[in-house]
C-alpha positions in Angstrom: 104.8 -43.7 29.7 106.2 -40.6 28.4 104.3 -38.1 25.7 105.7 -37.4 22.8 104.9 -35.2 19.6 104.7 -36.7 16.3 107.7 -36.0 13.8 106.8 -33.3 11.0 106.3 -34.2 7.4 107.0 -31.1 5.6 110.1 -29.1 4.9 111.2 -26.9 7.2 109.0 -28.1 10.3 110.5 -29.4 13.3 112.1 -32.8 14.0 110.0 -34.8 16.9 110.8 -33.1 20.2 110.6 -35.9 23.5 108.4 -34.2 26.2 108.1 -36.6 29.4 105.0 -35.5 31.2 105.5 -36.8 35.1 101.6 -35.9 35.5 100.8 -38.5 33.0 103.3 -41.3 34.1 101.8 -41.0 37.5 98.2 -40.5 36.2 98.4 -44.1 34.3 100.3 -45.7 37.2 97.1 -44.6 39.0 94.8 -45.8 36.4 92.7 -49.2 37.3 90.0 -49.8 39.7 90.9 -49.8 43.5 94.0 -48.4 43.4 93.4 -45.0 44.6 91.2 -46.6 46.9 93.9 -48.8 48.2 96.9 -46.1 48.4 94.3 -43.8 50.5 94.0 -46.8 52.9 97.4 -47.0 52.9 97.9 -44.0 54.0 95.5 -43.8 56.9 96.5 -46.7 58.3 100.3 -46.7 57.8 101.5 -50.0 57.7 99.2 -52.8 57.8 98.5 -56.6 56.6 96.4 -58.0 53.7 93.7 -59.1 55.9 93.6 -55.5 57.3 93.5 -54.0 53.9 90.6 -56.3 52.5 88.5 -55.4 55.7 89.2 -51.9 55.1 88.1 -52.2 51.0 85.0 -53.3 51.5 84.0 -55.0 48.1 87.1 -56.0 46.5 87.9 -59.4 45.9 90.9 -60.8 47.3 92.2 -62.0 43.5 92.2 -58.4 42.7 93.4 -56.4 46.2 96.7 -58.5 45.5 96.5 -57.8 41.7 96.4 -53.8 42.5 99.2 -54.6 45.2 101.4 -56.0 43.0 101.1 -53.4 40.5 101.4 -50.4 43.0 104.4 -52.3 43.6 105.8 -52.8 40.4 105.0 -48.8 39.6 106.8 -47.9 43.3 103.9 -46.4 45.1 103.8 -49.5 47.8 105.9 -51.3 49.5 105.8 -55.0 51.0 107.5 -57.3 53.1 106.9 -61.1 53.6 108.2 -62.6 57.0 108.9 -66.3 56.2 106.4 -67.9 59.0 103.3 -70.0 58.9 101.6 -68.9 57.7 103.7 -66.1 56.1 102.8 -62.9 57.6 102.7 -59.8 54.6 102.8 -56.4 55.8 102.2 -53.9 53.0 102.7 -49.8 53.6 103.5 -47.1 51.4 106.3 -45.5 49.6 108.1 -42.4 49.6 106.0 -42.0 46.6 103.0 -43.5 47.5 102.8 -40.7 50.2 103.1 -38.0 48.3 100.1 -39.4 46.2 97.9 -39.8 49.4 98.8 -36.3 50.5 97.0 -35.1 47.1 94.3 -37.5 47.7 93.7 -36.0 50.9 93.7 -32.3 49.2 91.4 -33.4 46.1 89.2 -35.1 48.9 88.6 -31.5 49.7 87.5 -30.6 46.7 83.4 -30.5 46.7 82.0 -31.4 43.3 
């Protein structure tokens, strides 16, 4: 999602001017129950399975630890690969991305409130 400013309505005011904000685009990807939780995760253990990650998450449901994987996904931030066995083994790990994110998790974890 990219911010923009609304187009003026009087004479002599500016057009609309496009101003992407990369702070929100990432904030929204970010957005949504677990998924902090789950990049964090990510990140301390590396690379690691779904049964792994749903020991790790203690409380989320199984429906929604592959919902918030797909969509980390989708937005970049994770990775996975599918090894076609039975039954199929599904390693999920971070991103480029996705460790930059954890690396500011890790500094706002510092943060005492």
């Amino acid at each position: 999602m990219e911010t923009t400013q609304k187009k003026a309505s009087g004479p002599g005011e500016r057009d609309a001017v496009h101003i992407p904000c990369t702070a929100d685009t990432l904030l929204r990807k970010l957005w949504g129950q677990w998924k902090t939780h789950v990049i964090y995760v990510l990140g301390e253990q590396q690379a690691c399975r779904f049964g792994v990650l749903r020991r790790r998450i203690t409380g989320i449901s199984p429906k929604v630890l592959t919902t918030r994987l797909r969509e980390l996904e989708a937005d970049g931030l994770v990775w996975r690969e599918q090894e076609h066995t039975i039954p199929p083994k599904v390693t999920y790990g971070l991103t480029e991305t996705g460790f930059a994110v954890h690396a500011v998790l890790k500094d706002i974890e510092k943060i005492e409130v």
